[in-house]
C-alpha positions as CSV (number, residue, x, y, z in Angstrom):
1,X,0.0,0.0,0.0
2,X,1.0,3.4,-0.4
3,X,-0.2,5.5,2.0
4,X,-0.3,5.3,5.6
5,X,-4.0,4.1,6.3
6,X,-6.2,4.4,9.3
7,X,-10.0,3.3,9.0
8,X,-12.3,5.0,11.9
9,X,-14.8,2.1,13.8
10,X,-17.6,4.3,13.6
11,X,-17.3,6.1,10.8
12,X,-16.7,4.5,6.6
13,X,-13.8,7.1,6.2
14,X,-10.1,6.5,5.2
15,X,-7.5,8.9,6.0
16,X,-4.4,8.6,3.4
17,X,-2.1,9.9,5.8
18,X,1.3,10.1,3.9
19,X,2.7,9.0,0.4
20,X,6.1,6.8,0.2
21,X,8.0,8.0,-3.5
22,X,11.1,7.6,-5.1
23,X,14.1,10.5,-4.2
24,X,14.1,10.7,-8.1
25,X,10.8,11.3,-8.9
26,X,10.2,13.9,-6.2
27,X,10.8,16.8,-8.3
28,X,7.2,16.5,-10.3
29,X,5.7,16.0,-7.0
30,X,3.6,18.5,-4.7
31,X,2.5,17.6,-1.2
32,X,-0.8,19.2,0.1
33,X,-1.0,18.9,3.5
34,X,-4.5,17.7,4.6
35,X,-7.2,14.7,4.6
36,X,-8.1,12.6,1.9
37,X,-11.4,11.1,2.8
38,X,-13.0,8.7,0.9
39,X,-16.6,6.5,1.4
40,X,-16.5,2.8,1.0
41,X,-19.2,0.8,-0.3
42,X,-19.7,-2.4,0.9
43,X,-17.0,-5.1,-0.2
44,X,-15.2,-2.0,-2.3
45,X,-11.3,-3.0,-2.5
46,X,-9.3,0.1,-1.0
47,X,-6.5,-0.6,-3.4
48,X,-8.9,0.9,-5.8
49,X,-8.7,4.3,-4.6
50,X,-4.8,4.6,-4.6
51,X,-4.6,6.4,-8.2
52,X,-7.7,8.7,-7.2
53,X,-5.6,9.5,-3.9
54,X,-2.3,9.8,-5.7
55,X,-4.2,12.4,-8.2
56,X,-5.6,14.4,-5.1
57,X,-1.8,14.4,-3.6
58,X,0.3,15.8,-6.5
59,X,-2.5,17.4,-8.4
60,X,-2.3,17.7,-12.4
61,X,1.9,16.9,-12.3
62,X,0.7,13.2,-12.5
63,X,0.9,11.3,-16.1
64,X,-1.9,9.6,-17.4
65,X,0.2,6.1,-17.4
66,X,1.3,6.8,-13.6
67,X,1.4,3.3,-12.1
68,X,1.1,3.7,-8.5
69,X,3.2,0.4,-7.4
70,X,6.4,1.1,-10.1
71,X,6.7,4.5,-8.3
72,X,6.7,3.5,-4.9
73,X,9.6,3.2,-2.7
74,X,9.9,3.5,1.1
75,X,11.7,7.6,0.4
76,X,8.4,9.1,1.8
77,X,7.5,13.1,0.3
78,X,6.4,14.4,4.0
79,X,4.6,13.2,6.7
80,X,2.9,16.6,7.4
81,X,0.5,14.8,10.2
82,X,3.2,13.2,11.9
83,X,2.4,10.1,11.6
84,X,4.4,7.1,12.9
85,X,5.9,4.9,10.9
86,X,5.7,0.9,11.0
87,X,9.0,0.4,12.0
88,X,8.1,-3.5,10.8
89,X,8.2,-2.7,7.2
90,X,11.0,-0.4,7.5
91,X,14.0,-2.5,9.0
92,X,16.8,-2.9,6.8
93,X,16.5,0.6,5.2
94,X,17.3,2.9,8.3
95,X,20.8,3.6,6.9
96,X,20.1,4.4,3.4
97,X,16.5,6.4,4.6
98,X,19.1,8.3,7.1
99,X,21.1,9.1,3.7
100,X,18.2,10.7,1.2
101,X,17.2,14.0,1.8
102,X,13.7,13.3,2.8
103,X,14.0,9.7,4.2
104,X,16.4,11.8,6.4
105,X,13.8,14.3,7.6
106,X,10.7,11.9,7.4
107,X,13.0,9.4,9.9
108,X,13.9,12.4,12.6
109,X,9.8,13.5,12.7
110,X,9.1,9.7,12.7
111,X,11.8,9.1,15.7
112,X,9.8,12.3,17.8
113,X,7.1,10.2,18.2
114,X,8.5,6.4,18.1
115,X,8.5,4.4,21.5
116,X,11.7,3.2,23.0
117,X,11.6,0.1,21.6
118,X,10.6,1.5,18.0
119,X,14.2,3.9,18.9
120,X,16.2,0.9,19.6
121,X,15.1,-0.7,17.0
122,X,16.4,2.1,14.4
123,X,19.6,2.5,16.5
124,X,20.9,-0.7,16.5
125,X,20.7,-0.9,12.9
126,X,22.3,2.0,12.2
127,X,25.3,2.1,15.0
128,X,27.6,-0.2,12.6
129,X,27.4,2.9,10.3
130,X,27.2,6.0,12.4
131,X,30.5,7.2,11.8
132,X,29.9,7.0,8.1
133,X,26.8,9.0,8.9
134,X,27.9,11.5,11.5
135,X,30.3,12.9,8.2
136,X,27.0,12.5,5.2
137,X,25.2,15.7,4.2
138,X,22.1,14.4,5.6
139,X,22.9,11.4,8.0
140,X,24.6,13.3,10.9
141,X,20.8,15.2,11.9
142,X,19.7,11.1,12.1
143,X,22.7,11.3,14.5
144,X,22.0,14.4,16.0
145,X,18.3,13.6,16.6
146,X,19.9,10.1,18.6
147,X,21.9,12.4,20.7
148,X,19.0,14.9,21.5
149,X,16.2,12.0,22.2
150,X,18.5,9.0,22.9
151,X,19.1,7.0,26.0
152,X,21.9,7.5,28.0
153,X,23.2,4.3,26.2
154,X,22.5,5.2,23.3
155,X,24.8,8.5,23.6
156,X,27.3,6.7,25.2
157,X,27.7,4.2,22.4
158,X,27.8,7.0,19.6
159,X,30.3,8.8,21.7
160,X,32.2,5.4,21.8
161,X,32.3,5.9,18.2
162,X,33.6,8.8,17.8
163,X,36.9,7.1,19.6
164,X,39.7,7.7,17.3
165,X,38.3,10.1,15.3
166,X,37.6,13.2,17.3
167,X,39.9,15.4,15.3
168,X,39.2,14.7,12.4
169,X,34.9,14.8,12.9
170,X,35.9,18.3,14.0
171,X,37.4,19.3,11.2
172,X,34.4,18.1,9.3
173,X,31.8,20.4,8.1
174,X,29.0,18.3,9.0
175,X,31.2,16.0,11.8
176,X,31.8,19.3,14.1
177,X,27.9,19.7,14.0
178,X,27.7,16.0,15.6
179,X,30.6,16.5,17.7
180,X,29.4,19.8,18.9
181,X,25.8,18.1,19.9
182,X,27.8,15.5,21.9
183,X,30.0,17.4,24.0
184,X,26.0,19.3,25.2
185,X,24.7,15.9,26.2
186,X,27.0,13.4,26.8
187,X,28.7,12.9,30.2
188,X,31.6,14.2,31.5
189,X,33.7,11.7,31.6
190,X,33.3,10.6,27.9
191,X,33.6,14.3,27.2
192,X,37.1,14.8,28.8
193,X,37.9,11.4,27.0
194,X,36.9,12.1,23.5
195,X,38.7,16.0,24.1
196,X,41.9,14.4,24.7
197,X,42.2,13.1,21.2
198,X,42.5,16.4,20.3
199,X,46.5,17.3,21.9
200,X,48.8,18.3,19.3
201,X,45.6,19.1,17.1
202,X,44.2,22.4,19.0
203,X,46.4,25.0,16.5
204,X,44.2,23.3,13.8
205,X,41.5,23.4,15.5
206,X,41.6,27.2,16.0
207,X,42.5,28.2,12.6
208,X,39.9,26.1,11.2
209,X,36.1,27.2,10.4
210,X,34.7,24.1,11.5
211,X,37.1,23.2,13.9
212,X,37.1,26.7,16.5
213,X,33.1,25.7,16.8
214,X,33.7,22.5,18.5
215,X,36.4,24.4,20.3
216,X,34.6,27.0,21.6
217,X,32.3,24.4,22.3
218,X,34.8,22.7,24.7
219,X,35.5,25.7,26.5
220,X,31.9,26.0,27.5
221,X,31.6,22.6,28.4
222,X,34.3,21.1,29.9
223,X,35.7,22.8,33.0
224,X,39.1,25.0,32.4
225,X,41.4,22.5,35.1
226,X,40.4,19.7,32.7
227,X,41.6,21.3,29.4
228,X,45.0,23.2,30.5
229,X,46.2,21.8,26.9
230,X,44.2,23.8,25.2
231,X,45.4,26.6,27.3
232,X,48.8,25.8,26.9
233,X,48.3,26.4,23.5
234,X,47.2,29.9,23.7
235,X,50.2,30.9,25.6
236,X,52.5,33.2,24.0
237,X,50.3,33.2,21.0
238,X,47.4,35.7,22.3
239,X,48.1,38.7,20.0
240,X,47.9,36.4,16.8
241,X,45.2,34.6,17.8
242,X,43.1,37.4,19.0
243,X,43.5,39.1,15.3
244,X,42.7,35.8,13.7
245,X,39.0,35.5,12.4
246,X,38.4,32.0,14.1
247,X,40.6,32.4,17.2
248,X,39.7,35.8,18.2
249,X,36.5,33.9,19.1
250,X,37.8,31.3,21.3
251,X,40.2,33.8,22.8
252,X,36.9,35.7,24.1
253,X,35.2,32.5,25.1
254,X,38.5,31.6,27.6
255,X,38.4,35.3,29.2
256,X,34.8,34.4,29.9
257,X,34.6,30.7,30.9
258,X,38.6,30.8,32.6
C-alpha cells in the first residue's frame, strides 16, 4: 500500500495519511498537507482508490500512465500529520533512509514520536554505520536527533564511536555539528575522554572554520582545570590569535569561561 492508512470504527472514512515515492521522482511532486477522505461501499477493494488519492496528492503533475506500485519506494515526500511509521516494514533501510534528503527528515519527525523500543530498533541498525553518517550531508541530523532524544546508552555508544576520530569529525563540516551536539549531552567523563584526542591538534582546531566551533564548544563545556592543553596552546600566541578570524572567538570565550 502506499499511504499510511487508518480506518475509523464508527465512521466508513479512510484517511491517506502520507505518500512513500522515489528520491528521483520527487521533483514533479507536490504535497498538500491535509485529509483525503474517501466513502467505502460495501466489499469495495481500497487498493482501488490509490490512483484517485495519488491524483488528489500531487495534483495535475501526474501522467496519465502513472502506475502507482512502479513509483513506490519507502523515500516518503512528507509526513505533514506526523504520523508514525511501521518500523516493521522499515527494518533494513534505516541507513540508506538516514542518507536521502527526505527519508532523512521523514526518519527524525518519525523518531519524535517512536516508542523506546521502536528507537532501539532504528539504532541498533544504524550504530555499525554511524560514523559514516555522522560525516554524510544528511545522516549526521539522524545522528543528531539520537543524541538529543536517545538514551543515555545510546549516547554513550555513539560517543564510543567517535573514539579515534575526534579530530578529524571536527574538522568536518557536517562531523563538528555532531561533535558539537555530543559534547551538550554526553557525560563528562566521555567528554574529557573524547577532548583528549584532540593534543597536538588544538592550533588546527583554531585556525579552522569548523574546527574553532567544537572548540569554543569545549570551553563552554568542559571545566578550564580539565583542558589546561588547550590553554597551553594559547600561551605566547594571544596577539595572533586574538587578530585571527576564528581564534579571536575562542580567545573571548576563555576570558569568559577561565
Amino acid at each position: 500500500m502506499l499511504g499510511s492508512l487508518s480506518s475509523h470504527t464508527d465512521n466508513p472514512l479512510l484517511d491517506f495519511s502520507f505518500l512513500y515515492v522515489s528520491p528521483r521522482d520527487t521533483k514533479n511532486f507536490k504535497a498538500h498537507a491535509g485529509t483525503f477522505q474517501i466513502s467505502l461501499e460495501a466489499e469495495e477493494p481500497l487498493e482501488a482508490h490509490e490512483e484517485e488519492y495519488m491524483r488528489w496528492l500531487i495534483g495535475s503533475s501526474i501522467d496519465e500512465d502513472f502506475s502507482p506500485r512502479e513509483k513506490s519506494s519507502p523515500f516518503p515526500v512528507s509526513n505533514p500529520h506526523n504520523v508514525p511509521f511501521a518500523i516493521s516494514s522499515m527494518i533494513g533501510s534505516f541507513v540508506e533512509l538516514s542518507t536521502d534528503q527526505r527519508g532523512s527528515r521523514f526518519l527524525q519527525q518519525s523518531l519524535d514520536v517512536a516508542s523506546s523500543t521502536e528507537k532501539e530498533i532504528v539504532f541498533r541498525e544504524i550504530l555499525p554505520s554511524a560514523l559514516s553518517l555522522m560525516v554524510h550531508i544528511f545522516g549526521n541530523y539522524v545522528v543528531q536527533k539520537f543524541l538529543d532524544r536517545g538514551t543515555k546508552d545510546q549516547r554513550d555508544l555513539l560517543a564510543e564511536s567517535m573514539k579515534g576520530n575526534f579530530l578529524s569529525l571536527s574538522l568536518h563540516t557536517y562531523g563538528c555539528r555532531v561533535v558539537q551536539k555530543a559534547l551538550e549531552v554526553i557525560s563528562l567523563e566521555k567528554r574529557v575522554g573524547l577532548v583528549s584526542e584532540l593534543k597536538g591538534g588544538v592550533s588546527r582546531c583554531i585556525m579552522d572554520q569548523n574546527g574553532n566551533h567544537v572548540l569554543q564548544k569545549i570551553i563552554e563545556r568542559v571545566p578550564s582545570e580539565l583542558i589546561g592543553f588547550i590553554f597551553d596552546t594559547f600561551v605566547g600566541n594571544t596577539y595572533v590569535l586574538s587578530t585571527h578570524p576564528y581564534g579571536k572567538t575562542c580567545v573571548f570565550l576563555l576570558i569568559v569561561f577561565c
